[in-house]
N, CA, C and O atoms as CSV, one atom per row, in Angstrom:
chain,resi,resn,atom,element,x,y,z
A,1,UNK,N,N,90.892,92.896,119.615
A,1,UNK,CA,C,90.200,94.137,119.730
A,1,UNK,C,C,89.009,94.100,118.788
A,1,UNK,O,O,89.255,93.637,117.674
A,2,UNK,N,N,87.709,94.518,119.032
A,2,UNK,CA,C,86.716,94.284,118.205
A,2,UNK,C,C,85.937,95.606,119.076
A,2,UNK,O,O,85.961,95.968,120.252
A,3,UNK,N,N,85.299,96.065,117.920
A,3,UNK,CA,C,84.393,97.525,118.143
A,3,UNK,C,C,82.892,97.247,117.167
A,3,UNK,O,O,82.611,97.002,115.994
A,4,UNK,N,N,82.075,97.493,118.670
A,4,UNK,CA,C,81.088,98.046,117.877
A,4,UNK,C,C,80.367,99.350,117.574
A,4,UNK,O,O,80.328,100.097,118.552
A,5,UNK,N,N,79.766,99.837,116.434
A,5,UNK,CA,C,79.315,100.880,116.489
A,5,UNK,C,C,78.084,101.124,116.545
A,5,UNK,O,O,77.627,102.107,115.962
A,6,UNK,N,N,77.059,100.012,117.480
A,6,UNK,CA,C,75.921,100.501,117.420
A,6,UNK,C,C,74.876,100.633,116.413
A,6,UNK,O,O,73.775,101.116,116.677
A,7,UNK,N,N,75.233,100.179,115.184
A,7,UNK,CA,C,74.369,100.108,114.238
A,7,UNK,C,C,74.612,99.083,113.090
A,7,UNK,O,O,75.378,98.170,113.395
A,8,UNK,N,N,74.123,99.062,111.871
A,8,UNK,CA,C,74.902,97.589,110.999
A,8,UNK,C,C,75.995,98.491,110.278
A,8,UNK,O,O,75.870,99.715,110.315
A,9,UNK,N,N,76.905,97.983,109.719
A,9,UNK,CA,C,78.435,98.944,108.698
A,9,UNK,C,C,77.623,98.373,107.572
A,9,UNK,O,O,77.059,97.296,107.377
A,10,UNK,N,N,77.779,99.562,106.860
A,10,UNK,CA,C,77.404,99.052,105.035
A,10,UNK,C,C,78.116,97.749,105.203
A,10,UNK,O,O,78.888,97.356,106.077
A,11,UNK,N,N,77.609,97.147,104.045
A,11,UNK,CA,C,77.787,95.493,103.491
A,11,UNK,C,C,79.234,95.833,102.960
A,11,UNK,O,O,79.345,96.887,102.334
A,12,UNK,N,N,80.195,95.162,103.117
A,12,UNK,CA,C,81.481,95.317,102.420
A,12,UNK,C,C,82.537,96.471,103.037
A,12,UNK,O,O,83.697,96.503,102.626
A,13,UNK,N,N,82.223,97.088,103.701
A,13,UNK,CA,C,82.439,98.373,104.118
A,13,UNK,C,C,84.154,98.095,105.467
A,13,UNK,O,O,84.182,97.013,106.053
A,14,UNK,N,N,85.105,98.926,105.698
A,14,UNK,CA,C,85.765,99.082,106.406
A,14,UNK,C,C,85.417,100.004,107.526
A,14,UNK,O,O,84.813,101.061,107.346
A,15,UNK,N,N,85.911,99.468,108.960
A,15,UNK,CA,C,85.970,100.740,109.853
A,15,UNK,C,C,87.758,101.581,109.985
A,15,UNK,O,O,88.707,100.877,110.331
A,16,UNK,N,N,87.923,102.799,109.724
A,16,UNK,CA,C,89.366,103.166,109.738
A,16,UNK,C,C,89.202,103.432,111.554
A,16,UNK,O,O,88.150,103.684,112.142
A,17,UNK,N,N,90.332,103.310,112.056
A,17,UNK,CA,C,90.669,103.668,113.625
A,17,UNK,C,C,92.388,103.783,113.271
A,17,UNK,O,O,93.177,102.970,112.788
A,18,UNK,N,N,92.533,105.111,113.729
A,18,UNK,CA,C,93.483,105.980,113.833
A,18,UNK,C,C,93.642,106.474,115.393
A,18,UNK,O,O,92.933,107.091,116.188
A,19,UNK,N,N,95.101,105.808,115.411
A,19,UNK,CA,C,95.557,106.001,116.736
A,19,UNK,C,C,97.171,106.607,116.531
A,19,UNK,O,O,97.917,106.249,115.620
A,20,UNK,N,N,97.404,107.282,117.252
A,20,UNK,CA,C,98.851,108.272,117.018
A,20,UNK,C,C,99.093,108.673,115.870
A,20,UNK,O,O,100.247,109.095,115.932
A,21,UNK,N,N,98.616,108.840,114.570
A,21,UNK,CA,C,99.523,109.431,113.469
A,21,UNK,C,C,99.253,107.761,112.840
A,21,UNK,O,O,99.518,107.786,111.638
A,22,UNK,N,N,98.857,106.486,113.239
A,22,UNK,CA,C,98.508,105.457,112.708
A,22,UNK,C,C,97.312,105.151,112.004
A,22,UNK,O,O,96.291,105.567,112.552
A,23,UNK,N,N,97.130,104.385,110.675
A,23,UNK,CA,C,95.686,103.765,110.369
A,23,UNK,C,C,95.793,102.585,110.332
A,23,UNK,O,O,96.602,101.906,109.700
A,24,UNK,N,N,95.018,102.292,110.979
A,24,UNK,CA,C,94.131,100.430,110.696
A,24,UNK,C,C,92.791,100.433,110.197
A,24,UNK,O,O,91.819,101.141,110.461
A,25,UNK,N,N,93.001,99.287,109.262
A,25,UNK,CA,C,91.496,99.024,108.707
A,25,UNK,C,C,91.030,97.586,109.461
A,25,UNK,O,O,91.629,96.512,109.523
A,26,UNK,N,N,89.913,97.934,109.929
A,26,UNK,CA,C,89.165,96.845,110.599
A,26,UNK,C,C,87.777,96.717,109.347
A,26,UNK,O,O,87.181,97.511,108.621
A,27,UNK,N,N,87.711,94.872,109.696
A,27,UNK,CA,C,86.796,94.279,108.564
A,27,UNK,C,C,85.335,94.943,109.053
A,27,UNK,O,O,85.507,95.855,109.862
A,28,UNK,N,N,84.393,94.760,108.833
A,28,UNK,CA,C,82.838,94.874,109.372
A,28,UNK,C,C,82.247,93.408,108.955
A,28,UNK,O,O,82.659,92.740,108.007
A,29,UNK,N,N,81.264,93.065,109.799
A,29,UNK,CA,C,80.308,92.336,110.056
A,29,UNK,C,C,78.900,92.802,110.837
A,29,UNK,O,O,79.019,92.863,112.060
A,30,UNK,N,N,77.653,93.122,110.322
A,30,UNK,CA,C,76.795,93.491,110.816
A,30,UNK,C,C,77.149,94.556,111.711
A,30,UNK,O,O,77.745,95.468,111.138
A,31,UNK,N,N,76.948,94.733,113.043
A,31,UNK,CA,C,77.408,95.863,113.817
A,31,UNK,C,C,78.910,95.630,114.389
A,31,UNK,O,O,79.512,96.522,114.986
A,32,UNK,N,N,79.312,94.681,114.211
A,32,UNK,CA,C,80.911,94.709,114.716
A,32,UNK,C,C,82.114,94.905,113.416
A,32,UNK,O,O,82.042,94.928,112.187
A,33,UNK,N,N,82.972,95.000,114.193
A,33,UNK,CA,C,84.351,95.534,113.527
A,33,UNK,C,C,85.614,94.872,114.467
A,33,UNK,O,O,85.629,94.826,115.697
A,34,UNK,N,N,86.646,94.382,113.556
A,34,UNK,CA,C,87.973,93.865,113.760
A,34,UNK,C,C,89.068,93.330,112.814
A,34,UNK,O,O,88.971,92.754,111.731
A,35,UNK,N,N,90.157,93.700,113.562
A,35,UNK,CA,C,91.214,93.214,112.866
A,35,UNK,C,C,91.442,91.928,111.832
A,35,UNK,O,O,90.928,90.851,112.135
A,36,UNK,N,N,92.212,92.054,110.620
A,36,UNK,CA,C,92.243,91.021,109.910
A,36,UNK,C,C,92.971,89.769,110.694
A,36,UNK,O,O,92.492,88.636,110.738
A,37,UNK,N,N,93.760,90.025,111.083
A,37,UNK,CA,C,94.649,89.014,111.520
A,37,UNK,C,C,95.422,89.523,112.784
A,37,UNK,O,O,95.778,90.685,112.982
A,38,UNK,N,N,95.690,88.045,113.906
A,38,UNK,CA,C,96.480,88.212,115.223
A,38,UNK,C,C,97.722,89.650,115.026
A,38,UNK,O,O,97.461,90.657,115.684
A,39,UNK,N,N,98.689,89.666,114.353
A,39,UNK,CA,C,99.433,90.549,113.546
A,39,UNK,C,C,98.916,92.071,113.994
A,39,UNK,O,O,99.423,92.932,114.713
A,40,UNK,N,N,97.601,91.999,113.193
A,40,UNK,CA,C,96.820,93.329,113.232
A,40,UNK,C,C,96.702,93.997,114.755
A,40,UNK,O,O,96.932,95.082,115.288
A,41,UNK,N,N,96.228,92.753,115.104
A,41,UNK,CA,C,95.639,92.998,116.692
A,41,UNK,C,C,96.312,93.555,117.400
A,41,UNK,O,O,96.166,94.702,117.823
A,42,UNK,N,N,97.360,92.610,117.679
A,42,UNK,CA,C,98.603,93.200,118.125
A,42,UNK,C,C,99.233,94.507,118.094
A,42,UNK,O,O,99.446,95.210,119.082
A,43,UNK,N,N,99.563,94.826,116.695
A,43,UNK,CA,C,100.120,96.111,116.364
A,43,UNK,C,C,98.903,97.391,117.023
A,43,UNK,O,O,99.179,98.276,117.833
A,44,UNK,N,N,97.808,97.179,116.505
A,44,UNK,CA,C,96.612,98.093,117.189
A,44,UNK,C,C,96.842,97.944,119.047
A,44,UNK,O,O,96.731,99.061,119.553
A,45,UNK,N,N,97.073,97.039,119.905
A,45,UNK,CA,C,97.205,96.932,121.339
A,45,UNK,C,C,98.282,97.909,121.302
A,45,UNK,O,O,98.135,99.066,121.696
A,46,UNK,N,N,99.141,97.538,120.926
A,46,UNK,CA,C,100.780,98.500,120.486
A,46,UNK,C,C,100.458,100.019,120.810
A,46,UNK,O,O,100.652,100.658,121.844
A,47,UNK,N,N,99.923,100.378,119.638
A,47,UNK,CA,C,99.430,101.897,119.654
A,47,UNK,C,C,98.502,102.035,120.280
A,47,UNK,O,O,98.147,103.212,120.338
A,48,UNK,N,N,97.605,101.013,121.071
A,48,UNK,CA,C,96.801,102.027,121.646
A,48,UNK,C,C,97.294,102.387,123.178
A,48,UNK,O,O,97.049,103.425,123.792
A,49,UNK,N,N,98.132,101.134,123.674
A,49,UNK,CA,C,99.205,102.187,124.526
A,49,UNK,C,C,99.863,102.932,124.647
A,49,UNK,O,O,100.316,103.375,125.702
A,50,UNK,N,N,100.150,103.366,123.186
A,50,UNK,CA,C,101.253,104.602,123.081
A,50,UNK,C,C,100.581,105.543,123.118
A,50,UNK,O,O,101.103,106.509,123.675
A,51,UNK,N,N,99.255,105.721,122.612
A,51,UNK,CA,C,98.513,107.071,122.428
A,51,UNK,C,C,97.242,107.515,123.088
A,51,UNK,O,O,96.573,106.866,123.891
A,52,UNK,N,N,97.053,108.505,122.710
A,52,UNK,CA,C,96.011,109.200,123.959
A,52,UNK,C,C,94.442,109.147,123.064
A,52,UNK,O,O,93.510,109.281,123.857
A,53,UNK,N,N,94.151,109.043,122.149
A,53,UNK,CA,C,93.201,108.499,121.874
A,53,UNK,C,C,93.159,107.948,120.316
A,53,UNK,O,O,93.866,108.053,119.314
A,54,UNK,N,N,91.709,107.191,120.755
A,54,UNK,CA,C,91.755,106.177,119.269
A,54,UNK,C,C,89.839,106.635,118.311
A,54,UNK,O,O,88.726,106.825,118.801
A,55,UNK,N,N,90.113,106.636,117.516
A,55,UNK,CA,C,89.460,107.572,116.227
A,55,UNK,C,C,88.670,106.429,115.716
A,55,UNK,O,O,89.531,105.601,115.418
A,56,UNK,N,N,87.300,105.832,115.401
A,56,UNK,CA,C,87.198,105.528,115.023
A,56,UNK,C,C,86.065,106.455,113.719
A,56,UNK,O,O,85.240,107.330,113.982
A,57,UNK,N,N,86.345,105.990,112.600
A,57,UNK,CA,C,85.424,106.528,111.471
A,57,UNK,C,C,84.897,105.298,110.642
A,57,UNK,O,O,85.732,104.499,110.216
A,58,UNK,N,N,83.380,105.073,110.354
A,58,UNK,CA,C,82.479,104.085,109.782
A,58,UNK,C,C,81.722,104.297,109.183
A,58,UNK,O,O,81.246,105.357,109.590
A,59,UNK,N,N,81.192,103.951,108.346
A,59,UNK,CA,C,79.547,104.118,107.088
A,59,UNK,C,C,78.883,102.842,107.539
A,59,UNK,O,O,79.437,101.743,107.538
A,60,UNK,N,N,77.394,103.135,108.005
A,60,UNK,CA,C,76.333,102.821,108.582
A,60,UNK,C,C,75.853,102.353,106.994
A,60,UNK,O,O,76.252,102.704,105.884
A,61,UNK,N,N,74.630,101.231,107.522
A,61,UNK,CA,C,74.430,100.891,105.954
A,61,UNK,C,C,73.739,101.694,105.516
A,61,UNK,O,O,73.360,101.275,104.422
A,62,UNK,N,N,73.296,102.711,105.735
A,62,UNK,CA,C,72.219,103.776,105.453
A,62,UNK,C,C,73.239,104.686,104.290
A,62,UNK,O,O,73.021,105.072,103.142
A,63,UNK,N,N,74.337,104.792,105.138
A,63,UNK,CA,C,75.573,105.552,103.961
A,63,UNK,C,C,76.048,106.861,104.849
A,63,UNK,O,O,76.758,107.769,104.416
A,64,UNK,N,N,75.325,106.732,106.626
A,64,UNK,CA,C,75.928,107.683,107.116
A,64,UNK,C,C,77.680,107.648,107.498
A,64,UNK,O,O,78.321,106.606,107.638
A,65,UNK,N,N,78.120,108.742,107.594
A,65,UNK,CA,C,79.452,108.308,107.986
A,65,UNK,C,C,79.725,108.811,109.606
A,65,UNK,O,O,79.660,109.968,110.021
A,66,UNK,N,N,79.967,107.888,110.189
A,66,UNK,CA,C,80.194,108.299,111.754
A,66,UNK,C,C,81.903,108.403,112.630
A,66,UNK,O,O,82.956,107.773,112.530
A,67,UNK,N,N,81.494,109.366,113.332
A,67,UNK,CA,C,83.402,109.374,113.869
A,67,UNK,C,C,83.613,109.151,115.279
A,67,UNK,O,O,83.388,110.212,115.862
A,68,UNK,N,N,83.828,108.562,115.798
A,68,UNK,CA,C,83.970,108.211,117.221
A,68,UNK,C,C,85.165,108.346,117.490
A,68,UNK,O,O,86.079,107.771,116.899
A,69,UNK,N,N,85.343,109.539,118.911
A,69,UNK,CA,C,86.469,109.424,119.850
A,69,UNK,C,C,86.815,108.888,120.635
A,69,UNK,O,O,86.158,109.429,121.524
A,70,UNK,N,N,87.932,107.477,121.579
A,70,UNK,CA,C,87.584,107.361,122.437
A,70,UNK,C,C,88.823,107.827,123.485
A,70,UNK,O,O,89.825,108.213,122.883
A,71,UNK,N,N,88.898,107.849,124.727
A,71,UNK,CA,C,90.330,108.587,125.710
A,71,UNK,C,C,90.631,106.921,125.853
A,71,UNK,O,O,89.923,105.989,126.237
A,72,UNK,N,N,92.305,107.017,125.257
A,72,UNK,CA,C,92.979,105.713,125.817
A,72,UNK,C,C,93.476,105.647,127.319
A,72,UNK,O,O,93.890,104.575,127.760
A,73,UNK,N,N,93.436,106.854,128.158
A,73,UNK,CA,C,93.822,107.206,129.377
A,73,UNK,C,C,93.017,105.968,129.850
A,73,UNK,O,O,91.872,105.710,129.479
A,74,UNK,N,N,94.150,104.847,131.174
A,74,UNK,CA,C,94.066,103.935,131.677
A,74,UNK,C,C,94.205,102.692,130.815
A,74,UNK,O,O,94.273,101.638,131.447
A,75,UNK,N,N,94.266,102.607,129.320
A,75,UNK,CA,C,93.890,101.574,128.228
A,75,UNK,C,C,95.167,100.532,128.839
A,75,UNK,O,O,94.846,99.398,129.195
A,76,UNK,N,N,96.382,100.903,128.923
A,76,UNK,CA,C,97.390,100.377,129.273
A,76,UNK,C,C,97.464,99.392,130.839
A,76,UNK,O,O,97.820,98.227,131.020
A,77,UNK,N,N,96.995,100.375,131.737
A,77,UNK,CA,C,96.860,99.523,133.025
A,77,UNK,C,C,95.456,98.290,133.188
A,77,UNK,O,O,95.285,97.372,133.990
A,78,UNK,N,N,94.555,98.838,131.930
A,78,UNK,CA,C,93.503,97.272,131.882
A,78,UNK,C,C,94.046,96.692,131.267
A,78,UNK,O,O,94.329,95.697,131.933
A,79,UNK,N,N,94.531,96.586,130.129
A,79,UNK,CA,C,94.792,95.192,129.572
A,79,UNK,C,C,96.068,94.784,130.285
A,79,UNK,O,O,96.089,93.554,130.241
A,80,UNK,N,N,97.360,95.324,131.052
A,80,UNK,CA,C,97.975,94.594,131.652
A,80,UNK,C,C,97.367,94.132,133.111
A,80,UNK,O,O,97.924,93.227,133.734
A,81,UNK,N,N,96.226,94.780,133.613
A,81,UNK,CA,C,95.186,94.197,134.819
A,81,UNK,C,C,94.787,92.759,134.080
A,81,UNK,O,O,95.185,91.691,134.546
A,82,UNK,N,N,94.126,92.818,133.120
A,82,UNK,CA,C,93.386,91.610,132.405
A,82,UNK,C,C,94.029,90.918,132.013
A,82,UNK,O,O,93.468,89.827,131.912
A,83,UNK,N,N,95.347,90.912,131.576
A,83,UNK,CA,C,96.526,89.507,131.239
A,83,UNK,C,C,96.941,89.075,132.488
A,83,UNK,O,O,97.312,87.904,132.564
A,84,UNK,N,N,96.966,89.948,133.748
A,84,UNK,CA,C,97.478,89.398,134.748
A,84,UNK,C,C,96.573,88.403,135.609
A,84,UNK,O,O,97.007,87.556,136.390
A,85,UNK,N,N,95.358,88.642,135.348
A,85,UNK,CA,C,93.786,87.827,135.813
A,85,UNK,C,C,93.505,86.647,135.196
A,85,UNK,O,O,92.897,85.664,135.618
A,86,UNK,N,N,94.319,86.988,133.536
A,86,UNK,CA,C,94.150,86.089,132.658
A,86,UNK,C,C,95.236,85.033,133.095
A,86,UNK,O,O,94.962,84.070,132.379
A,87,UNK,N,N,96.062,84.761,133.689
A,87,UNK,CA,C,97.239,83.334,134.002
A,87,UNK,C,C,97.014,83.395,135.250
A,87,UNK,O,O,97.613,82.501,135.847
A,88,UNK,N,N,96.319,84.164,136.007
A,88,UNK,CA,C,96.707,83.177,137.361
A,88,UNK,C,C,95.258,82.333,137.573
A,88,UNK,O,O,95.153,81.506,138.478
């Protein structure tokens, strides 16, 4: 799972994404964002099938802080569409 937000993340900076009552911290790199490790990934796929949407909150290098909603409605039937595309 990797997110971008459209702009660069402060230098050093975390993106939080909160899904059900969950937090994950995703690393930053220039405009992208992701999990530390397979582990991470995973557990984040986890919840984002369980829940109805996923939160992301970030600091832009400027020092703005931004909050993004997104609807997980369907999140579940693509990625089991896309593993199933993915082996045959």
């Amino acid at each position: 799972m990797t997110f971008t937000g459209g702009y660069p993340f402060a230098s050093g900076s975390t993106v939080t994404l909160e899904v059900g009552g969950q937090d994950f911290q995703l690393f930053t790199e220039g405009d992208w964002a992701w999990p530390a490790t397979p582990q991470d990934d995973a557990a984040i796929v986890t919840a984002m099938k369980r829940g109805a949407d996923a939160v992301l909150t970030g600091r832009s290098g400027r020092g703005t802080q931004t909050k993004d909603t997104f609807s997980l409605l369907g999140f579940t039937a693509a990625v089991d569409e896309a593993a199933k595309r993915c082996t045959s």
